[in-house]
N, C-alpha and C positions, 0 to 999 in steps of 0.2 A: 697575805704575807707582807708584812714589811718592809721596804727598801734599807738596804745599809745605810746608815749615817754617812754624810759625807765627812770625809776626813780632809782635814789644812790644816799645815803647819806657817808659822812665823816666826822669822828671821831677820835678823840686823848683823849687818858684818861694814867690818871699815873698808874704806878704799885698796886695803891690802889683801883682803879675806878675812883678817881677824875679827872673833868673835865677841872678844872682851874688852875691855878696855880698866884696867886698873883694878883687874878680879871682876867684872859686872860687866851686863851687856847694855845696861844703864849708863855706861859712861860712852857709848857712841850712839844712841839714841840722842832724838831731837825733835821738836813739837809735833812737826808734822809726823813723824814716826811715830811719838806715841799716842796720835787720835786718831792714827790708826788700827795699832793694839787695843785698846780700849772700842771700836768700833768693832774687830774681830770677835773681840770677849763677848761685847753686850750681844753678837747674833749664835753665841756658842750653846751647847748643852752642857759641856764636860772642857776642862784641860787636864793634857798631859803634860809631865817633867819629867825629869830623871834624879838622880839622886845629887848631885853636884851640882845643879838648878835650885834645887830646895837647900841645898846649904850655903848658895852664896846671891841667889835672889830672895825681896820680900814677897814672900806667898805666904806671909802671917796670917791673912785673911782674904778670900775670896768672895765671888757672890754666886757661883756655880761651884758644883765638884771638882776637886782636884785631884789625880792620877799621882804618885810618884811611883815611875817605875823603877828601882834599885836593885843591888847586892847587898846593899847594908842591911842587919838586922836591926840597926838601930832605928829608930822610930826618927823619924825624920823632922816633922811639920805637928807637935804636939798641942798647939796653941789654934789651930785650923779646924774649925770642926768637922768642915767640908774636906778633908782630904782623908785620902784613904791610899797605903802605901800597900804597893804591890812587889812581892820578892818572886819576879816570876822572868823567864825571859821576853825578849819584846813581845815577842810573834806572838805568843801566851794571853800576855797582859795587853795587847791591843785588843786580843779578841774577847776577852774576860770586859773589860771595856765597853765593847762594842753590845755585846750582852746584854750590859747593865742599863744602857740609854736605848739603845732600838723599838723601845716600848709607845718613845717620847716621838710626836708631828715635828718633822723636818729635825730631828735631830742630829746635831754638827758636832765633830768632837775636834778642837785646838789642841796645835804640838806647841809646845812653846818651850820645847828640852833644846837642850843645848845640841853643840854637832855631832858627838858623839854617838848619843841618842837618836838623833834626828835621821844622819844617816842609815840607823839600823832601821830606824822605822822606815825609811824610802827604800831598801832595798826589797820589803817585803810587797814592793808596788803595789801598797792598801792607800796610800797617802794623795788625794783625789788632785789638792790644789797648791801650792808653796808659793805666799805672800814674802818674798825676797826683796830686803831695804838693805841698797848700798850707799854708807855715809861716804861719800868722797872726799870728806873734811878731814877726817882723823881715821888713823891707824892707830893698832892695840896690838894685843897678844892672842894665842891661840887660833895660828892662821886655818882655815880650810881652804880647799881647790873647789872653788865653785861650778869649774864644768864639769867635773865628778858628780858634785851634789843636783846637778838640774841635768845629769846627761839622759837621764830616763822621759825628761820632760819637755815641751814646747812652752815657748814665752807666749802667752794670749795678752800681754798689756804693760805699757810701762811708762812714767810719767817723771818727773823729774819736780821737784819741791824742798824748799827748805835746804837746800845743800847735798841733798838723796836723789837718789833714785830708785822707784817704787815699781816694782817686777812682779809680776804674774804668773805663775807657771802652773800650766795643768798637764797629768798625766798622759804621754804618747798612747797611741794606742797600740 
C-alpha cells in the first residue's frame, strides 16, 4: 500500500498579512522568496490553485501538473497543457488529486492557491507542511489573520533573508 503524498502548501504575505500586492502575490515576492518557490516546485509531483490564482497568476506553463480547483465553468488555463481544471469542492478535488499521483515514489503535491483556498484546504487537516514567507518590506491588499491560518500548526523552523522571514510549519498532532 502506498503512503499518502505529502501535502505543502506556499505562501507569501506582507508585513500586514496581505496577500497581494497590486492584484499579484508577485508584487511582494523577492529573490530569496522566489528560490525558494522554485526549489518547492523542482521537489513537487503536482500543483494546486484555485480559480482567481489561475486568472491573475502566470501558470501559462508549468513543468509538472497543475490542479485548478474552481466554480467557474469556464476553462480557466487553455494554453497549459499540464493543467487540468477541476469543478469539484476541495475536500473532493484534493482527494481526486491525491488519487491521481499516489502511484508516483515520494510523491508531493504543492498548494500554491491563494487564501482563500488555502485556508479550506487547511481546514481539512490533509495539508502536512506550510512554507510561510513574511515580507516585512511592503504591504499590499487582501489581508488574512495569520494565527488563524497556522493555528492547527507548530512552527518547526524560521530564518530571516532578503527582507523576509521564512517560516515552517507542520501539522499539530
Amino acid at each position: 500500500m502506498n503512503q499518502r503524498p505529502l501535502i505543502i502548501a506556499n505562501l507569501i504575505v506582507g508585513a500586514d498579512g496581505s496577500t497581494v500586492k497590486n492584484g499579484s502575490s508577485i508584487g511582494l515576492s523577492t529573490p530569496a522568496d522566489r528560490k525558494l518557490f522554485h526549489q518547492l516546485r523542482s521537489q513537487s509531483t503536482a500543483i494546486v490553485i484555485g480559480g482567481n490564482t489561475a486568472r491573475r497568476e502566470p501558470y501559462k506553463k508549468t513543468a509538472i501538473p497543475l490542479y485548478i480547483i474552481t466554480h467557474s465553468k469556464l476553462r480557466l488555463q487553455p494554453k497549459n497543457q499540464l493543467a487540468k481544471q477541476l469543478n469539484l469542492d476541495p475536500l473532493s478535488a484534493l482527494n481526486f488529486i491525491l488519487a491521481e499521483i499516489s502511484d508516483q515514489p515520494s510523491a508531493q503535491l504543492l498548494i500554491e492557491a491563494g487564501p482563500k483556498l488555502l485556508i479550506e484546504l487547511i481546514k481539512t487537516k490533509l495539508v502536512d507542511k506550510l512554507y510561510l514567507t513574511i515580507n516585512h518590506a511592503l504591504d499590499g491588499e487582501n489581508k488574512i489573520d495569520l494565527q488563524q491560518l497556522t493555528a492547527d500548526y507548530e512552527l518547526i523552523d524560521t530564518r530571516a533573508e532578503d527582507g523576509c522571514e521564512f517560516q515552517i510549519f507542520q501539522l499539530a498532532n
